[in-house]
C-alpha atoms as an extended CHARMM CRD file, in Angstrom:
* protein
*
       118  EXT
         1         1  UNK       CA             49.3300000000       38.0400000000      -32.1270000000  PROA      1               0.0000000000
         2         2  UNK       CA             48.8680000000       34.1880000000      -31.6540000000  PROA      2               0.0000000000
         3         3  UNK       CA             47.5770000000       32.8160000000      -28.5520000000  PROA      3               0.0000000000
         4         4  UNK       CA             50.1920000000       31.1880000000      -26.6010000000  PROA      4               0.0000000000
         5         5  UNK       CA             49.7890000000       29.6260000000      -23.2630000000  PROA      5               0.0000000000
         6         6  UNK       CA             52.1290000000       28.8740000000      -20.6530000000  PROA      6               0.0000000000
         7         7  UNK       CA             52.2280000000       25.5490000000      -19.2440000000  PROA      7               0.0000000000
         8         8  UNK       CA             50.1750000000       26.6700000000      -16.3550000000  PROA      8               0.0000000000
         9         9  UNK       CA             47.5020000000       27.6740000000      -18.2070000000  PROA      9               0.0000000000
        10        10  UNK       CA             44.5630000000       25.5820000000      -18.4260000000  PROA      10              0.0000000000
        11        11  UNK       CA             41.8330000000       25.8000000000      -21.3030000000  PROA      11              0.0000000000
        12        12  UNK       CA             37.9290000000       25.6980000000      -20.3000000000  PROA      12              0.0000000000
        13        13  UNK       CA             35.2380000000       26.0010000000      -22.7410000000  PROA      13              0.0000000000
        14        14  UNK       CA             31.8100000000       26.8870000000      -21.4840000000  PROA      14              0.0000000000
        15        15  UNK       CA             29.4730000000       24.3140000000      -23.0190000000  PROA      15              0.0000000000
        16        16  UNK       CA             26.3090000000       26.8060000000      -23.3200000000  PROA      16              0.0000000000
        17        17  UNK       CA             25.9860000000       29.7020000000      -25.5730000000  PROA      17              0.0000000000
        18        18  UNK       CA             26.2100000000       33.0300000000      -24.6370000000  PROA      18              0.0000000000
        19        19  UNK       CA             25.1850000000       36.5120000000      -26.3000000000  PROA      19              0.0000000000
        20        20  UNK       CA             28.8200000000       37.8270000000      -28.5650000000  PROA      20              0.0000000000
        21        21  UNK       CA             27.7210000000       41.0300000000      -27.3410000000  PROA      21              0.0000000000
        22        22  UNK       CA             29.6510000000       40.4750000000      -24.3470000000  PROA      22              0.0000000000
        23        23  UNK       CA             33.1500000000       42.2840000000      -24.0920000000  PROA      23              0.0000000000
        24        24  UNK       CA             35.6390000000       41.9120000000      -21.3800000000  PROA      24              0.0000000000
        25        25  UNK       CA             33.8350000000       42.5930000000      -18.5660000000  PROA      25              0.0000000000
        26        26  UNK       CA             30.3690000000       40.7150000000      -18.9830000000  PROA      26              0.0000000000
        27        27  UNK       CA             32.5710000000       37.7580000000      -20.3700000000  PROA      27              0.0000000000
        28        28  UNK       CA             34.7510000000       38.0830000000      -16.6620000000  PROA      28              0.0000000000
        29        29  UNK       CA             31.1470000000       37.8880000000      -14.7450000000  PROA      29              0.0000000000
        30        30  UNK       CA             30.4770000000       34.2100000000      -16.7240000000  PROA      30              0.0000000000
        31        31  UNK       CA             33.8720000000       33.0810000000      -15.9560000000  PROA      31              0.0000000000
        32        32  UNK       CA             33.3860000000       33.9780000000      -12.3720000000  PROA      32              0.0000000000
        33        33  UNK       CA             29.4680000000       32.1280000000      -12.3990000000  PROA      33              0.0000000000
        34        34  UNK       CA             29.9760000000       29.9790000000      -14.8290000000  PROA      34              0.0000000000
        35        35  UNK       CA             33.8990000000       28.5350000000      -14.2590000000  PROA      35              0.0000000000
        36        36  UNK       CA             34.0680000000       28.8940000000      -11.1770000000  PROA      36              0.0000000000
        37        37  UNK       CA             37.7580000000       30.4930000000      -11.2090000000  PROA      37              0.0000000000
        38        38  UNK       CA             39.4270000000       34.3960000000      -11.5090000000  PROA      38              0.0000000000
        39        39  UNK       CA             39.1270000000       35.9400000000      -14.5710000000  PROA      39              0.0000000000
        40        40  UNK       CA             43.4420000000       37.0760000000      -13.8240000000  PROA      40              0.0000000000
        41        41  UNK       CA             44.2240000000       33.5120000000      -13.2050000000  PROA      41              0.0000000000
        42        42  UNK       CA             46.1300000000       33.3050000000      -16.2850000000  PROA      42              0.0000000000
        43        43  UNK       CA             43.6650000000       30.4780000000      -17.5690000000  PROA      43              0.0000000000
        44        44  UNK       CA             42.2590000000       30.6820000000      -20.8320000000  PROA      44              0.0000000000
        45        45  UNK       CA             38.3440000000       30.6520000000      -21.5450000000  PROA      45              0.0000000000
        46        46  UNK       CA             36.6960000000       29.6270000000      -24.9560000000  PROA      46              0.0000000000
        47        47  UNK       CA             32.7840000000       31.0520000000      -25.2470000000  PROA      47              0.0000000000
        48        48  UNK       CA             30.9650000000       30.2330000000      -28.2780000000  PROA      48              0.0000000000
        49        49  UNK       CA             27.1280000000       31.9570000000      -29.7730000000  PROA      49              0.0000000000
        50        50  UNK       CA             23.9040000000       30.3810000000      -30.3180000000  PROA      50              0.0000000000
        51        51  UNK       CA             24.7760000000       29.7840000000      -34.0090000000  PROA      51              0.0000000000
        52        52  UNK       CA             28.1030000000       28.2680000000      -33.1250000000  PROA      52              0.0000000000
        53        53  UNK       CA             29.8750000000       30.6620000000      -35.8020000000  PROA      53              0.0000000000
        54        54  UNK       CA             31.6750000000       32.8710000000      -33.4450000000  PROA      54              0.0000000000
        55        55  UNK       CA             34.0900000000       31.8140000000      -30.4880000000  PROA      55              0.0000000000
        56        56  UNK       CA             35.3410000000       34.4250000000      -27.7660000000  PROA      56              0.0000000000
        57        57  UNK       CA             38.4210000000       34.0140000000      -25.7060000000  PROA      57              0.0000000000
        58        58  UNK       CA             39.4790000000       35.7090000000      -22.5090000000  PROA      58              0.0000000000
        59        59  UNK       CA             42.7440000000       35.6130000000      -21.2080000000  PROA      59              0.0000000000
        60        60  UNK       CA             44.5880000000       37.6430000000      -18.9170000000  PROA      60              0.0000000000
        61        61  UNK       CA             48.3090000000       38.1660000000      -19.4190000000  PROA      61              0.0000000000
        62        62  UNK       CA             49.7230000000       39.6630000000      -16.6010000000  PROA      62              0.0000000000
        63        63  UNK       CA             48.8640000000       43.2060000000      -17.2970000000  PROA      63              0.0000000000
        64        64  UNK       CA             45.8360000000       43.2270000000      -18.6100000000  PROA      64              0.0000000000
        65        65  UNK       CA             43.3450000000       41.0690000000      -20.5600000000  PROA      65              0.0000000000
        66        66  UNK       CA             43.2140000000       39.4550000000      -24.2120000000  PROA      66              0.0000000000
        67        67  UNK       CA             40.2370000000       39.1690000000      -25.8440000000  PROA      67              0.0000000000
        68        68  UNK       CA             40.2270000000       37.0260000000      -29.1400000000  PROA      68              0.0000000000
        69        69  UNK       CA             37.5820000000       36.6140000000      -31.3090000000  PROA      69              0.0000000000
        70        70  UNK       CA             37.0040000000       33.9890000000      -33.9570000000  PROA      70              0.0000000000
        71        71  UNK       CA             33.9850000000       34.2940000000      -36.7120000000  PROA      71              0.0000000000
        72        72  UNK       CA             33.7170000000       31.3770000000      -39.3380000000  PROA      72              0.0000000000
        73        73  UNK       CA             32.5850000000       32.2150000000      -42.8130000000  PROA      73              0.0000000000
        74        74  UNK       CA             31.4350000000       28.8770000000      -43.7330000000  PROA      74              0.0000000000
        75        75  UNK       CA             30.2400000000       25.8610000000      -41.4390000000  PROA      75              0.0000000000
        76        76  UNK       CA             29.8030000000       25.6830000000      -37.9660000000  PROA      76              0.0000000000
        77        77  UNK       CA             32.8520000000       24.9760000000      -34.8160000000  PROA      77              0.0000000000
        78        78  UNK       CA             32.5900000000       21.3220000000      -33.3120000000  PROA      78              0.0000000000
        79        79  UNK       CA             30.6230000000       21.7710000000      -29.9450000000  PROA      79              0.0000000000
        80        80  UNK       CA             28.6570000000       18.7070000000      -28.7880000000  PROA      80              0.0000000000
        81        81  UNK       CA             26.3100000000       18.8260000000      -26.0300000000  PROA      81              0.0000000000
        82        82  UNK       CA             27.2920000000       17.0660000000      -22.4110000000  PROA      82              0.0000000000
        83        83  UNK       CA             26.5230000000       16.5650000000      -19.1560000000  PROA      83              0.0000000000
        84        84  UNK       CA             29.0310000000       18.8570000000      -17.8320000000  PROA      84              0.0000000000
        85        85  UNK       CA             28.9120000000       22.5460000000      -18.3510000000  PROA      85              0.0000000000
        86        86  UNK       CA             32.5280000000       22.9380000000      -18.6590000000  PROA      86              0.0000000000
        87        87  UNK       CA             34.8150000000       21.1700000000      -20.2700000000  PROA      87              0.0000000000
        88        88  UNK       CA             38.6970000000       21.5090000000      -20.3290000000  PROA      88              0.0000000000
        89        89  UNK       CA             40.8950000000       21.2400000000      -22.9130000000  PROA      89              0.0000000000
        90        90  UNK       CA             45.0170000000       20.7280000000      -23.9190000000  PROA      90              0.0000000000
        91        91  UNK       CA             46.0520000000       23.6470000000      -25.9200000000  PROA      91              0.0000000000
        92        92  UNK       CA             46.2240000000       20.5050000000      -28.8410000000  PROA      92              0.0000000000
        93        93  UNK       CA             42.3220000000       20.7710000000      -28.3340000000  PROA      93              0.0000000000
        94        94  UNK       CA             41.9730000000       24.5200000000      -28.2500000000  PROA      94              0.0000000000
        95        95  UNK       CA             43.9460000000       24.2100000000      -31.8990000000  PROA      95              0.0000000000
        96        96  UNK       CA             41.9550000000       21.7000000000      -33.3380000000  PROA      96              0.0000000000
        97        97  UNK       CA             38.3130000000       23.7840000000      -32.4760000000  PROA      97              0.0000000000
        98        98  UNK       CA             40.0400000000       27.0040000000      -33.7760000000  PROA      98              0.0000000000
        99        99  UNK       CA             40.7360000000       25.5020000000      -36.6150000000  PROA      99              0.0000000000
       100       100  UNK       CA             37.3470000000       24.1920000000      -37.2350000000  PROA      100             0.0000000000
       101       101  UNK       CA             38.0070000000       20.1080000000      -36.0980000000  PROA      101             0.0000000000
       102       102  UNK       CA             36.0100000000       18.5410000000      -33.3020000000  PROA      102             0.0000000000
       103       103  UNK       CA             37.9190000000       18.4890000000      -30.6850000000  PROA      103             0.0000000000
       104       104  UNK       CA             36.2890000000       16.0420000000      -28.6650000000  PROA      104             0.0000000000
       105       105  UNK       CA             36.8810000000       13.2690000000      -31.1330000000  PROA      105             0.0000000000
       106       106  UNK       CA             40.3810000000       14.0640000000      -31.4580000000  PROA      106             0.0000000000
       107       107  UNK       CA             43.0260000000       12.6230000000      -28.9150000000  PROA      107             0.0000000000
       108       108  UNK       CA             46.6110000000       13.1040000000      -29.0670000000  PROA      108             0.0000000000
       109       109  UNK       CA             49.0400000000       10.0210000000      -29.9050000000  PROA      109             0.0000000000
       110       110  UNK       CA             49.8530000000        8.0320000000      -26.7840000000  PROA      110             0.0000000000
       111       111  UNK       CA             53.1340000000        7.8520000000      -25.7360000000  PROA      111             0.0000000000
       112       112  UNK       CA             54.8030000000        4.9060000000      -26.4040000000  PROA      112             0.0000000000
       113       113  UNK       CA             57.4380000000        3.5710000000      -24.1290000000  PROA      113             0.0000000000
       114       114  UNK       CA             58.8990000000        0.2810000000      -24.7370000000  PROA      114             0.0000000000
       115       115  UNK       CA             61.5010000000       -1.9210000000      -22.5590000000  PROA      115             0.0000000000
       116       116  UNK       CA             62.3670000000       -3.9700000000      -25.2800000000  PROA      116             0.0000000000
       117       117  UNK       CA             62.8140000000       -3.9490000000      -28.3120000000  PROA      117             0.0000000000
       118       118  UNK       CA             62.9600000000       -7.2570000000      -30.1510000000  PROA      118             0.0000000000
């Protein structure tokens, strides 16, 4: 089943690594310490390993929770180091780094709105 968020959803990727052993409920404890925010808030969180190979994501949908899991055969996924120890992303982001991209680098098109037009 594809992710698919709703548009209240919000996408935060912790920027440190954490152990892949981690399942549902040790991954709910970081989003709690480490976000800040419920682990049933509908958001969506992106956890990555040491190796940056293997991404994790938690997601509650209203019921219960989601847990996705990503490994990479070849090469590594996109995560640069920052200040910040959390970063949030548009689900245009949360594409791009599944699919291997870096997502910081990428931005969406601006929209263009133009009054006239000769």
């Amino acid at each position: 089943m594809p992710l698919t968020l709703s548009e209240n959803s919000n996408v935060y990727v912790s920027l440190k690594p954490v152990d892949m052993r981690k399942s549902i409920n040790g991954l709910s404890a970081l989003v709690l310490s480490v976000f800040k925010k419920q682990p049933t808030s509908g958001h969506v969180f992106v956890f990555y390993n040491h190796y940056k190979d293997k991404v994790k994501i938690l997601h509650w949908d209203r019921n219960g929770f989601f847990l996705y899991y990503k490994r990479l055969e070849k090469g590594k996924f996109q995560f640069k180091k920052t200040a910040e120890e959390v970063v949030e992303l548009s689900s245009d982001q949360l594409s791009w780094l599944l699919a291997g991209l870096d997502f910081m680098l990428m931005n969406d098109f601006a929209e263009l709105n133009y009054s006239n037009y000769y």
